[in-house]
C-alpha positions in Angstrom: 18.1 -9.0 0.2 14.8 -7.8 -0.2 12.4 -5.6 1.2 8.1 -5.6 0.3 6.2 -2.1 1.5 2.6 -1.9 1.3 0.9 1.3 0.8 -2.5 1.5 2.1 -4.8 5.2 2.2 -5.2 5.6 6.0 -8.7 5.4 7.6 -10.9 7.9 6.7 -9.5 9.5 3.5 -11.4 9.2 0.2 -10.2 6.1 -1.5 -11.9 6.7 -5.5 -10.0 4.0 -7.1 -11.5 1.6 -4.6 -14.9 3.5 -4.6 -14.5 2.4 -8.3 -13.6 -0.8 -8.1 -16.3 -1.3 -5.9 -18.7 -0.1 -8.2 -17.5 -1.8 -11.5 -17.6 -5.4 -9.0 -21.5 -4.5 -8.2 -22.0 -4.6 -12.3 -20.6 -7.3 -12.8 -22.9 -9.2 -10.4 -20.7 -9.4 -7.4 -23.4 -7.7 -4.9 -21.7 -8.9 -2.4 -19.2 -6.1 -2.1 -19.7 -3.5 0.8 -16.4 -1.8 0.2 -12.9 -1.7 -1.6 -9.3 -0.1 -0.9 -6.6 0.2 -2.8 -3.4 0.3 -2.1 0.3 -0.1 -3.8 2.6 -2.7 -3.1 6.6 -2.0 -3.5 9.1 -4.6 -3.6 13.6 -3.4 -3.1 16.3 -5.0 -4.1 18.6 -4.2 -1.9 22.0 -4.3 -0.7 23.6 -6.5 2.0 23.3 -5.0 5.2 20.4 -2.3 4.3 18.1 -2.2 7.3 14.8 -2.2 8.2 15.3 1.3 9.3 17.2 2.4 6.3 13.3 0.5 4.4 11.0 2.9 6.5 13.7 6.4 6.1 12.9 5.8 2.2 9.1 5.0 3.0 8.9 8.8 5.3 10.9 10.2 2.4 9.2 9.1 -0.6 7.1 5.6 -0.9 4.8 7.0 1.0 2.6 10.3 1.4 2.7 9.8 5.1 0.2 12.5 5.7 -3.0 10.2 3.6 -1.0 7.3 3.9 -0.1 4.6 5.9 2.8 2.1 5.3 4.0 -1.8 6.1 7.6 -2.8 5.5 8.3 -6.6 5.6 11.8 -7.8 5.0 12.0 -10.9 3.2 15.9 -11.9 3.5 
């Protein structure tokens, strides 16, 4: 079974990778580019019969900095 968490800054909090990445698009040529955020995506191996729940208790605990950070858990079987 495994499990996919993505990581995303939550609205509002200074994102200077994607500020960056943004930048480094525009020299390049890629004007188009109004704004970039990054985030982390985390995929589990995990045992038979772990749970959702089990997922998002490891996200509050540690995946994620839930206080600048907001999190997506999809379970992919």
């Amino acid at each position: 079974m495994k499990a996919r968490v993505q990581i995303m800054l939550k609205d509002g909090v200074l994102d200077p990778q994607g500020e960056a990445v943004r930048h480094a698009l525009g020299t390049l040529g890629f004007s188009g580019v109004e704004g970039v955020r990054q985030g982390k995506v985390i995929e589990l191996d995990l045992a038979p019969g772990t749970t959702e729940v089990t997922v998002r208790d490891m996200c509050e605990k540690l995946l994620a900095n839930t206080v600048i950070e907001s999190y997506r858990v999809e379970m992919l079987g």
